[in-house]
Backbone as a chain_set.jsonl record, in Angstrom:
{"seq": "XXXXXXXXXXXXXXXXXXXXXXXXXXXXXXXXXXXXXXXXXXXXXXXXXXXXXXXXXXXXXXXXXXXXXXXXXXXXXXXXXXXXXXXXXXXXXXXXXXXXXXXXXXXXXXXXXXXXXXXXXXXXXXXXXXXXXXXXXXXXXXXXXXXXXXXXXXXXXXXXXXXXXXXXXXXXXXXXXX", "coords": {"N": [[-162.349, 66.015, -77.048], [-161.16, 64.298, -75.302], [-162.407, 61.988, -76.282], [-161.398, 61.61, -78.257], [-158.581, 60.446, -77.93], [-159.074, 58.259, -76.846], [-159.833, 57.374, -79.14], [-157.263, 57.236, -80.829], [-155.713, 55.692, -78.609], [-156.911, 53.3, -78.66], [-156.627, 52.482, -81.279], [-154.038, 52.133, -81.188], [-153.714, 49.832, -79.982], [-154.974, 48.078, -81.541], [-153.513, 48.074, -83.839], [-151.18, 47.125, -82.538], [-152.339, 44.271, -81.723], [-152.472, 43.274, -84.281], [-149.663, 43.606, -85.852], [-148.491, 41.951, -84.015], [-150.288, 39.613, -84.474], [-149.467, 39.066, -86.999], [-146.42, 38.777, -86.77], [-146.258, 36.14, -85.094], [-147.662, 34.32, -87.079], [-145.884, 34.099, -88.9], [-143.959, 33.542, -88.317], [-144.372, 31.261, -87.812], [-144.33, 30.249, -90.157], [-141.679, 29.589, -90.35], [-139.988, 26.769, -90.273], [-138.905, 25.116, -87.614], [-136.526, 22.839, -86.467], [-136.139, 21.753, -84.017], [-137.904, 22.507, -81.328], [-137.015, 22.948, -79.007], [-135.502, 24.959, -78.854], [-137.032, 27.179, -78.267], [-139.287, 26.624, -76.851], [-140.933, 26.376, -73.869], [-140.251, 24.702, -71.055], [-139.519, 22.529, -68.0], [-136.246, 23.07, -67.134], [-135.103, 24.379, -68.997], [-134.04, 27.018, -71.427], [-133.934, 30.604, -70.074], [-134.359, 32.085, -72.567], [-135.717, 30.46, -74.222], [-138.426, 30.754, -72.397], [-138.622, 33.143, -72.901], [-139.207, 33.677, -75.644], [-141.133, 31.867, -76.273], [-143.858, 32.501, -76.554], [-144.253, 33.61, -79.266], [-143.832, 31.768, -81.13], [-145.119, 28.756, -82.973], [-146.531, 25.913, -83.403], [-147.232, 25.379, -86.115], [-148.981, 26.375, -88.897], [-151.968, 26.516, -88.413], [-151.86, 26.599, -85.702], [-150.517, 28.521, -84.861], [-152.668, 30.489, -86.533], [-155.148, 30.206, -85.275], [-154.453, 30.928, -82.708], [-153.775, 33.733, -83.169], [-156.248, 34.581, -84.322], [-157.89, 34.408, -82.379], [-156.399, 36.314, -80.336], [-156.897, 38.535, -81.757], [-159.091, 39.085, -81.868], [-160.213, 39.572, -79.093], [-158.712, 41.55, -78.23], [-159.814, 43.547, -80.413], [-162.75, 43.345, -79.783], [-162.749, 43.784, -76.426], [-162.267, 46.139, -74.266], [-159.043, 46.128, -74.163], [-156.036, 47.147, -73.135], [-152.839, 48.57, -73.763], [-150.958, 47.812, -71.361], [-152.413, 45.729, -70.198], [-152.142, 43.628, -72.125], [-149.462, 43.969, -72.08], [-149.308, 42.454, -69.176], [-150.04, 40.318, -69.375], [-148.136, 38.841, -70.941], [-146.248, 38.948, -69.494], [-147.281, 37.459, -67.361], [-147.51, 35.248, -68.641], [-144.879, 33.97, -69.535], [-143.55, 34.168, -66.849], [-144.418, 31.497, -66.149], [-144.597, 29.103, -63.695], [-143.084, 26.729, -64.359], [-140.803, 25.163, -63.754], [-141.424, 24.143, -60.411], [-144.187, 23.501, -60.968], [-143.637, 21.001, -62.426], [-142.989, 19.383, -60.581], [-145.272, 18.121, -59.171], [-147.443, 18.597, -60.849], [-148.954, 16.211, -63.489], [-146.813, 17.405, -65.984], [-146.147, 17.821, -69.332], [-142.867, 16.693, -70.658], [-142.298, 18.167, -73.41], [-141.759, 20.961, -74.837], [-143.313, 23.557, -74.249], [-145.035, 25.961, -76.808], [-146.101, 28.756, -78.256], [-149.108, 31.305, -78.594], [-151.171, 30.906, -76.558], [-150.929, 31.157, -73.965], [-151.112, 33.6, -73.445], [-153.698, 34.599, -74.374], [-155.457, 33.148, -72.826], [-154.833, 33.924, -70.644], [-156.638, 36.711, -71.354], [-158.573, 35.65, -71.508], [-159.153, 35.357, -68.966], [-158.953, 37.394, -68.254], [-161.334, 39.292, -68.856], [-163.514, 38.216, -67.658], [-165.36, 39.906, -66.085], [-165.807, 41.733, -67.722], [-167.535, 40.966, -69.227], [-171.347, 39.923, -71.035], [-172.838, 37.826, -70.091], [-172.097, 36.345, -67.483], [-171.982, 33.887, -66.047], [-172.809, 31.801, -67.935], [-170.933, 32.475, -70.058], [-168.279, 31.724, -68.118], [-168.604, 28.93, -68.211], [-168.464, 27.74, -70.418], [-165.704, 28.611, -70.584], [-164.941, 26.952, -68.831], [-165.57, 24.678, -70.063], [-163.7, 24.56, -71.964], [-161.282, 24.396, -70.816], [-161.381, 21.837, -69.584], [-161.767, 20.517, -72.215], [-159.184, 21.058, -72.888], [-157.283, 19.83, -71.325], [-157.591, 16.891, -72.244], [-156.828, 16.859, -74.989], [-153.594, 15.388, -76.142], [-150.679, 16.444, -76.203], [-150.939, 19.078, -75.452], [-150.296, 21.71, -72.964], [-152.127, 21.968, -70.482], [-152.191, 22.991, -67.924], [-150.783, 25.142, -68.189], [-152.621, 26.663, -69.659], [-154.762, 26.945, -67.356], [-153.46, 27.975, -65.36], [-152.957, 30.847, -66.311], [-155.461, 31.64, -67.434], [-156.647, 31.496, -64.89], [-154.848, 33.672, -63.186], [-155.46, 35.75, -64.849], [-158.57, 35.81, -63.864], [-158.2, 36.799, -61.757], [-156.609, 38.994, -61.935], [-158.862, 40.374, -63.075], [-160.617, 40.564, -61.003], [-159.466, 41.902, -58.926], [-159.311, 44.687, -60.029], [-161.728, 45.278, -61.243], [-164.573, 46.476, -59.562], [-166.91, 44.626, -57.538], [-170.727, 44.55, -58.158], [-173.11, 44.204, -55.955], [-176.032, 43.795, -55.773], [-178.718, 44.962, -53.504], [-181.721, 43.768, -52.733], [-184.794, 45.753, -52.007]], "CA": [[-160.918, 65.81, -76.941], [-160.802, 62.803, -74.676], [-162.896, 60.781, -77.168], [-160.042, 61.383, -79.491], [-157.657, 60.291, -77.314], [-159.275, 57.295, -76.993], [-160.018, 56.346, -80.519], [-155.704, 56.804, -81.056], [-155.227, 54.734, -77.851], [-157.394, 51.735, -79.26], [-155.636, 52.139, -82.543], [-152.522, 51.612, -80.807], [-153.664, 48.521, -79.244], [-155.696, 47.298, -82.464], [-152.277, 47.914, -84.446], [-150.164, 46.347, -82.098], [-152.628, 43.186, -82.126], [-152.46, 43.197, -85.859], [-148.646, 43.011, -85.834], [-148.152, 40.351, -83.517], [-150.16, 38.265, -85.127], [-148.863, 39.005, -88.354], [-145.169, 38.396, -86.648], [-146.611, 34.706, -85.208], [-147.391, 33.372, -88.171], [-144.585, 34.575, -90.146], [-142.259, 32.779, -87.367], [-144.858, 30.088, -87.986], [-143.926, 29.142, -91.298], [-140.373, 29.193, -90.468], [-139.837, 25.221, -90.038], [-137.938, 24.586, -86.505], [-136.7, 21.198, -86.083], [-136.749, 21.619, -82.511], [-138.582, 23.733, -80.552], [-136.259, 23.487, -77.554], [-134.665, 26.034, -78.858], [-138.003, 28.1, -78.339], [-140.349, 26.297, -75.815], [-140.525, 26.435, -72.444], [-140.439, 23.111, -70.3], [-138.765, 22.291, -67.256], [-135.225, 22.968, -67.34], [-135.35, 25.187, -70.487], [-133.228, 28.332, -70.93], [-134.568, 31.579, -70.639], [-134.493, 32.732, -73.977], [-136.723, 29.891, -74.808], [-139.309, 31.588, -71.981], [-138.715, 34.539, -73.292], [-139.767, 33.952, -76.893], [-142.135, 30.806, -76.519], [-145.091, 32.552, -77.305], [-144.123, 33.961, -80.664], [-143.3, 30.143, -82.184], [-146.242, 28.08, -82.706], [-145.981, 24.21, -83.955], [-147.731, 24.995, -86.909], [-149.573, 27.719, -89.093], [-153.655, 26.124, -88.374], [-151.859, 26.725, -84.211], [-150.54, 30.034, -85.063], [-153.731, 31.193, -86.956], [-155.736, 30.118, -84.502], [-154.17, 32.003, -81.202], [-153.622, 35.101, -84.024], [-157.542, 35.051, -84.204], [-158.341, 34.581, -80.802], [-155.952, 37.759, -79.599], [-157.183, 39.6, -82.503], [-161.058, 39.299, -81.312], [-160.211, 39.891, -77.961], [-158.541, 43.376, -78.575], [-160.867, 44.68, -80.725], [-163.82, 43.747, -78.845], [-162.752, 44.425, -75.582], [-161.269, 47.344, -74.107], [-158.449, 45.789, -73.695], [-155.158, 48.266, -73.32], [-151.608, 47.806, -73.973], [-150.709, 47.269, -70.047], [-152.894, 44.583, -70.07], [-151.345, 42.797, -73.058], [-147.744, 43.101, -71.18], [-149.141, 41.623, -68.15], [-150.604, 38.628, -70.002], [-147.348, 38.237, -71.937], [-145.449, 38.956, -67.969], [-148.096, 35.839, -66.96], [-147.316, 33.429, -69.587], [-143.641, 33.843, -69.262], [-143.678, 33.332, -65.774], [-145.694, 30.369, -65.954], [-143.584, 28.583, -62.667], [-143.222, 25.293, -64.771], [-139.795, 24.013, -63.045], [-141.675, 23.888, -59.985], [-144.983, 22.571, -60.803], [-143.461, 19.73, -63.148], [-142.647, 18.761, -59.889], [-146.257, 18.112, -58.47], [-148.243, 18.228, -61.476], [-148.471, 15.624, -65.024], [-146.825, 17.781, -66.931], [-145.185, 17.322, -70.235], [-141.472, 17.216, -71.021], [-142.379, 18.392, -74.326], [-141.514, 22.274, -75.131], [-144.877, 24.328, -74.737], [-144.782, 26.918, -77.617], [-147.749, 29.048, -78.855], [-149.39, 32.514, -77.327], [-152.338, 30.401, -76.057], [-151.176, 31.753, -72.321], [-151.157, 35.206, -73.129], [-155.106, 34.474, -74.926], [-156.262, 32.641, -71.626], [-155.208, 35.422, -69.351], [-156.8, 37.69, -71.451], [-160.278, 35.028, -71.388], [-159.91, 35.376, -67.452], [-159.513, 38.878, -67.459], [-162.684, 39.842, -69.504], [-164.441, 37.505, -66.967], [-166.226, 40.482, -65.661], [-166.711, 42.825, -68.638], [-168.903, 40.014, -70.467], [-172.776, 40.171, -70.249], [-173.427, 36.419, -69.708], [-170.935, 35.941, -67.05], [-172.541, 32.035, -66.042], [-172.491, 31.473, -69.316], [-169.21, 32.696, -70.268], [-167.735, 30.894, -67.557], [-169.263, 27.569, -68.253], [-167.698, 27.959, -71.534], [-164.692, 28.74, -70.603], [-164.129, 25.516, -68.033], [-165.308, 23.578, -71.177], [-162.788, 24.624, -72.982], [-160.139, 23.885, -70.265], [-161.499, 20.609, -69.705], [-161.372, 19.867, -73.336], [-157.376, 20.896, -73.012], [-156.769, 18.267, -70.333], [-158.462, 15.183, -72.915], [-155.743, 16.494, -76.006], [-151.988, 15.295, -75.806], [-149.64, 17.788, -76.195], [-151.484, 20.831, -75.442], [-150.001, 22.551, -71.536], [-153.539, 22.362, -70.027], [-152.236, 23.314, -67.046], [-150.523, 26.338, -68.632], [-153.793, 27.494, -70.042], [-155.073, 26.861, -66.52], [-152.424, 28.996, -64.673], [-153.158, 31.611, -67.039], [-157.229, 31.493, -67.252], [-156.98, 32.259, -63.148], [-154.221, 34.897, -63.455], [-156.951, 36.684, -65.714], [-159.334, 36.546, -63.564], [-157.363, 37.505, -60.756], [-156.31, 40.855, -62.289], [-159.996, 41.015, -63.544], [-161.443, 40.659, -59.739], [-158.318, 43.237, -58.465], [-159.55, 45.885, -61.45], [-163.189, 46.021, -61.545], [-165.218, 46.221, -58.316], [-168.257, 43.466, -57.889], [-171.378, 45.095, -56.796], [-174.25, 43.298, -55.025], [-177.386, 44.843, -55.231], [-180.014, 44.337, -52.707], [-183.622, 43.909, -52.909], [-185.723, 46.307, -50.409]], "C": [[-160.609, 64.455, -76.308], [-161.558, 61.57, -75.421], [-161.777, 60.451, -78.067], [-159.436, 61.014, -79.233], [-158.003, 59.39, -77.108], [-159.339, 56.695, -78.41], [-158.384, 56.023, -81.116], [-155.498, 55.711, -80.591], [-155.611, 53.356, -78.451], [-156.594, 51.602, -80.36], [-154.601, 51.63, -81.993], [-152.606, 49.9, -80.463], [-154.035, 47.47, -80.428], [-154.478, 47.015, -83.599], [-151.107, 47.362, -84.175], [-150.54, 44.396, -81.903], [-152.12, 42.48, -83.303], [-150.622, 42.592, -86.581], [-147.983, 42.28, -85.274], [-148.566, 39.469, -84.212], [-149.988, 37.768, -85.96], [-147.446, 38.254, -88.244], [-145.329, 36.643, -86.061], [-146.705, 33.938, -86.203], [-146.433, 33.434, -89.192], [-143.614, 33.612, -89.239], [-143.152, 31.433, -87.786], [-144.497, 28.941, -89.08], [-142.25, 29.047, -90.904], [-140.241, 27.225, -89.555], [-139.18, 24.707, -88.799], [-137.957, 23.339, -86.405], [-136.396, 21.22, -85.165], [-137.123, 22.728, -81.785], [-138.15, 23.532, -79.039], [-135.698, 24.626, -77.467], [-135.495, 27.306, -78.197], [-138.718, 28.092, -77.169], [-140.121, 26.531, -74.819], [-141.198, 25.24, -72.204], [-139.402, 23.646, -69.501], [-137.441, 22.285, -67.639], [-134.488, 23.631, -68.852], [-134.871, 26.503, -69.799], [-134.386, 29.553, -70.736], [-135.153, 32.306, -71.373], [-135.844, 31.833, -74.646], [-138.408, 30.181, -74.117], [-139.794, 32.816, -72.377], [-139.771, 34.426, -74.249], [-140.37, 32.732, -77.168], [-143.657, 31.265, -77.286], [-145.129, 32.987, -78.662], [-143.84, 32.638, -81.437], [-144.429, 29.837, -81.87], [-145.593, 26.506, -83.597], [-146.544, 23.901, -85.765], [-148.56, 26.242, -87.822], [-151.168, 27.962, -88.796], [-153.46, 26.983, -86.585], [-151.634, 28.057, -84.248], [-151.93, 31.025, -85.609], [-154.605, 31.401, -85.938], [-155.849, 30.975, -83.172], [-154.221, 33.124, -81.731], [-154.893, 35.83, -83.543], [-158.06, 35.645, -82.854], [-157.78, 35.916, -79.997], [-156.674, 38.715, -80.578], [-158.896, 40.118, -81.655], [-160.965, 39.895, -79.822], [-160.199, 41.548, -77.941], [-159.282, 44.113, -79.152], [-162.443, 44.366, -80.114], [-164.305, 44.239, -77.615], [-161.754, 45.187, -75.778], [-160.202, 46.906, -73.31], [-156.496, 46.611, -74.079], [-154.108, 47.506, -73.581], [-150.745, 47.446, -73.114], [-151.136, 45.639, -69.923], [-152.344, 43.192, -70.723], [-149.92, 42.837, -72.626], [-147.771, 42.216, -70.175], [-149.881, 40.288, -68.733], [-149.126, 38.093, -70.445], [-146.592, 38.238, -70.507], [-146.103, 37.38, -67.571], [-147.212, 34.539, -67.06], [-146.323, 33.401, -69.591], [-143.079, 33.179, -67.712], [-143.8, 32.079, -65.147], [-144.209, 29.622, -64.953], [-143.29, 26.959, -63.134], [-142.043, 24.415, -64.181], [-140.831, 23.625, -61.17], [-143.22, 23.199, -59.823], [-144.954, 21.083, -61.615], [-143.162, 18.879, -62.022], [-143.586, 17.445, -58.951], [-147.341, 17.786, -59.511], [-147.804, 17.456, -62.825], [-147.877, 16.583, -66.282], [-145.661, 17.78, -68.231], [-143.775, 17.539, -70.233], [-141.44, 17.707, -72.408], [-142.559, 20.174, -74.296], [-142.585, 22.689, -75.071], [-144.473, 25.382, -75.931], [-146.423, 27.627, -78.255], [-148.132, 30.345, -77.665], [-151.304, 32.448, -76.563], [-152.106, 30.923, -74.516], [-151.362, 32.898, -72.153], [-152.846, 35.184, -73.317], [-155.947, 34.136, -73.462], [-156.303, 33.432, -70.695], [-155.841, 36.349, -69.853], [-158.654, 37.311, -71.093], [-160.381, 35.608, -69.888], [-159.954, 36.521, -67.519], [-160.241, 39.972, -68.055], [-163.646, 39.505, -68.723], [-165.254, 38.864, -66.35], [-166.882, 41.643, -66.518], [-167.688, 41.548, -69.682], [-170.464, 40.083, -69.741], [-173.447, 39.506, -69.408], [-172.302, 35.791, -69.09], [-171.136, 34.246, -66.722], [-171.892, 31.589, -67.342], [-171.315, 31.501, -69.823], [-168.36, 31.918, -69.774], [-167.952, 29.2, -67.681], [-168.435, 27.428, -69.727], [-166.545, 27.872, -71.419], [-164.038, 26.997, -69.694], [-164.282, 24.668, -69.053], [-164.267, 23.284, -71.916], [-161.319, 24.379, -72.135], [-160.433, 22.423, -69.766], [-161.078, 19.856, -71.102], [-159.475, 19.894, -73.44], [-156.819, 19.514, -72.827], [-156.814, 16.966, -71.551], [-157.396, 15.035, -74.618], [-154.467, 16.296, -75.499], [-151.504, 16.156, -76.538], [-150.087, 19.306, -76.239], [-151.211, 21.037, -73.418], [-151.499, 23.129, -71.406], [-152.8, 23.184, -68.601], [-151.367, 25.166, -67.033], [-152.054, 27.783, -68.714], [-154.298, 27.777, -68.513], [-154.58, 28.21, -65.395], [-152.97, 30.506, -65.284], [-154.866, 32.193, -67.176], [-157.11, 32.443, -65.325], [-156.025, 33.738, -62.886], [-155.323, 35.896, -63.881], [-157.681, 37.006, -64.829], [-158.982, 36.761, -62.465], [-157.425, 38.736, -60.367], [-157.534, 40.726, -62.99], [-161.249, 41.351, -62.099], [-160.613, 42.107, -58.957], [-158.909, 44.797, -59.009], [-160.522, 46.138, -61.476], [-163.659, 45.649, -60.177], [-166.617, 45.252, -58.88], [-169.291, 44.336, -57.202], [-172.39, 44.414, -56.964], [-175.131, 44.167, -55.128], [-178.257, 43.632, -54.599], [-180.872, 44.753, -53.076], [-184.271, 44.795, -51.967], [-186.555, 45.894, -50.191]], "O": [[-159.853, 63.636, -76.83], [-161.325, 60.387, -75.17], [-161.37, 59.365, -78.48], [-158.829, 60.709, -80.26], [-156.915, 58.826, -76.988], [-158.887, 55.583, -78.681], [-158.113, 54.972, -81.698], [-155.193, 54.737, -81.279], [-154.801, 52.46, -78.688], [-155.851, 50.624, -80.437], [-154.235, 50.527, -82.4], [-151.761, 49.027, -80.663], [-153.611, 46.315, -80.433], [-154.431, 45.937, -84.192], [-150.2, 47.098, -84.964], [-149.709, 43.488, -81.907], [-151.514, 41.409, -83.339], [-150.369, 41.681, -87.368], [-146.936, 41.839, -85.747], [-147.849, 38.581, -84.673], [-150.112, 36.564, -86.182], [-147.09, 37.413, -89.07], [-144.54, 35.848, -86.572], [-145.988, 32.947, -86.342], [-146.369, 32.751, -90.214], [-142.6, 33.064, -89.671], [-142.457, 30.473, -88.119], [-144.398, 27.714, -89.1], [-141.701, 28.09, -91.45], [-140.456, 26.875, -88.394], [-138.803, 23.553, -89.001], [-138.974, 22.657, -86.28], [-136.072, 20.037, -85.054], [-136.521, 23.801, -81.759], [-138.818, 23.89, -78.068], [-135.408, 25.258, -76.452], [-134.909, 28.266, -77.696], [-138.888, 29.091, -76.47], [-138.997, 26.977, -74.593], [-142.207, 24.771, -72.73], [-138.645, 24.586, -69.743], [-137.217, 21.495, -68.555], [-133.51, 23.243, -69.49], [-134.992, 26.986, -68.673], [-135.531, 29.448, -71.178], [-136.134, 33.02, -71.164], [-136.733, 32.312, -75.35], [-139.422, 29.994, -74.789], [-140.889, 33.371, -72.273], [-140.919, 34.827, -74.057], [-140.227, 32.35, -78.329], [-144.318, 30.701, -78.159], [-146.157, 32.696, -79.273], [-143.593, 32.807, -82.631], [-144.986, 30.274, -80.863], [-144.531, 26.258, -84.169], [-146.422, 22.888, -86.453], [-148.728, 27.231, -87.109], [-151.697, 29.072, -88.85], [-154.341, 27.706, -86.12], [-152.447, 28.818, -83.724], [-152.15, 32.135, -85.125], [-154.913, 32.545, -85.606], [-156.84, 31.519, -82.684], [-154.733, 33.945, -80.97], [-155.014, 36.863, -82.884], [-158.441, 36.741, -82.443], [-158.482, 36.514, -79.181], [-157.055, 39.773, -80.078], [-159.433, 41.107, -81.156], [-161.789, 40.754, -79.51], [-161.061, 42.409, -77.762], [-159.561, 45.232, -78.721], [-163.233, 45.308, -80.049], [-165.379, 44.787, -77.366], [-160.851, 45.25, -76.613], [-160.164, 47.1, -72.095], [-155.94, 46.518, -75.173], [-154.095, 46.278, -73.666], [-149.752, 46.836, -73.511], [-150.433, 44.665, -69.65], [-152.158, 42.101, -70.184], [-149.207, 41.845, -72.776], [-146.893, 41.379, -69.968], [-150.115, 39.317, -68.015], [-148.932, 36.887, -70.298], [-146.2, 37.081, -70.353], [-145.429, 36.351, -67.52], [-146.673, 33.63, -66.43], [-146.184, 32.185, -69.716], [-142.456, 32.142, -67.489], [-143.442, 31.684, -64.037], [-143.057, 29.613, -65.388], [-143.285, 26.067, -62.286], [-142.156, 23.193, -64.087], [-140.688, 22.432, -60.901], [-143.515, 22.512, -58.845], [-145.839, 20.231, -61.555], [-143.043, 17.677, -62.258], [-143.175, 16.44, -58.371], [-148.128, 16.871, -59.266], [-146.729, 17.717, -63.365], [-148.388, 16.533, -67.4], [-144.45, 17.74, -68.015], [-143.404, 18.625, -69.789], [-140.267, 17.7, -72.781], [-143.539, 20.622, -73.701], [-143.253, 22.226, -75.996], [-143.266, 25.619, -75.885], [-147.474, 27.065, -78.563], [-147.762, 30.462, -76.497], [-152.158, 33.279, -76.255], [-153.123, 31.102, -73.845], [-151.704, 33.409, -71.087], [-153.436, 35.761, -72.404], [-156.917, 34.796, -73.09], [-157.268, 33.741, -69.997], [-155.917, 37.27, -69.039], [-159.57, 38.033, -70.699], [-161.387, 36.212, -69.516], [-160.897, 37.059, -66.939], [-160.008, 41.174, -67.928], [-164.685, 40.162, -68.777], [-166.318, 38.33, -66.037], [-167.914, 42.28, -66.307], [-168.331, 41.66, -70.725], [-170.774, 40.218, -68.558], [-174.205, 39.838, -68.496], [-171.588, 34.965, -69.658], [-170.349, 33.45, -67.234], [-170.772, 31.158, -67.613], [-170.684, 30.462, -70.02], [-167.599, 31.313, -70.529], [-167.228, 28.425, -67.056], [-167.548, 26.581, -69.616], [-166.025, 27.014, -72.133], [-163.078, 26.267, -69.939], [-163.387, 23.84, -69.223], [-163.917, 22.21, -72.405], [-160.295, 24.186, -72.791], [-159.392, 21.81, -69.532], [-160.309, 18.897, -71.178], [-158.728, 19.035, -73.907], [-156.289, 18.624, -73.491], [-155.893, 16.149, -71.554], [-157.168, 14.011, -75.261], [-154.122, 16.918, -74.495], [-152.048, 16.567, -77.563], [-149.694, 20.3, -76.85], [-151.998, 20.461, -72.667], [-151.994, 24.153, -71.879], [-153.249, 24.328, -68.524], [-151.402, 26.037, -66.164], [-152.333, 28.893, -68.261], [-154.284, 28.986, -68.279], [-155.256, 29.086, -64.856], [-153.425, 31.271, -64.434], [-155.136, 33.361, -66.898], [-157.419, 33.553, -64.892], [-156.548, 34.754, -62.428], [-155.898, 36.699, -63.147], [-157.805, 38.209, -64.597], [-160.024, 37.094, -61.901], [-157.84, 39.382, -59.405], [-157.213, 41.166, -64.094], [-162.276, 42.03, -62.109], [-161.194, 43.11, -58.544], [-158.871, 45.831, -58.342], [-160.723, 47.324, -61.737], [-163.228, 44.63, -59.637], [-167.143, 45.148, -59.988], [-169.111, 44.826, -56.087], [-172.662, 43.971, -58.079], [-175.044, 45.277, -54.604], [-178.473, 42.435, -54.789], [-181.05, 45.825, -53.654], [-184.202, 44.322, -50.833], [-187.166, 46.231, -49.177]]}, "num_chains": 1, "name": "protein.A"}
């Protein structure tokens, strides 16, 4: 009985992947000639926080984050709590006050690359090859930093969030040697 009750629950989550990222790229092809309307940047309404991560700049940018949530969900056990507090994260992201302190663009972020990064940090402890994993993962936020117009420091924000709520959630245990 409780196996069953799991194999629904994943469905739920594997079906609710499936239609996000079906609804991303469908907003993808729609053409915006400005994505203020959408993005979030400093001084940007709400609405454009709200619904930043569903717009992408493009359908290669949309495919791309599609994939990346898709793999996530169905490989890890990753629930449908988890996927609100990633999408709670990346909304959040405190960008009027760190545009203040850090380089960061006046250019609209758009794309559900923050919800993807909190979900990288907060696998950080169900993976096998955690070194590894992690070494990986700073590559890939280093490489952010080195393109223009990609919110490295978004991804960034987001990446530590993860593993935040992935250090909070799973206990670490230490074994000793006798």
């Amino acid at each position: 009985m409780q196996r069953e009750k799991e194999k629904i629950r994943r469905k739920k989550e594997k079906v609710t992947s499936l239609l996000l990222a079906v609804i991303v790229i469908a907003l993808s092809l729609l053409k915006l000639s400005d994505l203020h309307e959408v993005g979030i940047y400093a001084g940007g309404s709400w609405v454009g926080r709200v619904l930043y991560p569903f717009f992408h700049s493009g359908i290669i940018h949309a495919t791309l984050n599609a994939w990346c949530l898709i793999s996530l969900v169905f490989i890890y056990n990753i629930r449908l709590q988890r996927l609100i507090l990633a999408y709670i994260v990346a909304v959040t992201f405190p960008i009027e006050t760190l545009s203040q302190v850090l380089p960061i663009s006046a250019l609209p972020t758009v794309g559900l690359s923050g919800i993807v990064f909190f979900l990288f940090g907060s696998i950080s402890l169900e993976v096998r090859r955690k070194l590894y994993y992690q070494a990986w993962m700073v590559f890939y936020l280093i490489v952010g930093f080195v393109f223009p117009y990609t919110n490295s420091w978004l991804h960034l924000y987001c990446y530590l969030c993860g593993i935040l709520s992935s250090l909070l959630n799973y206990p670490i245990v230490i074994c000793r040697k006798k």
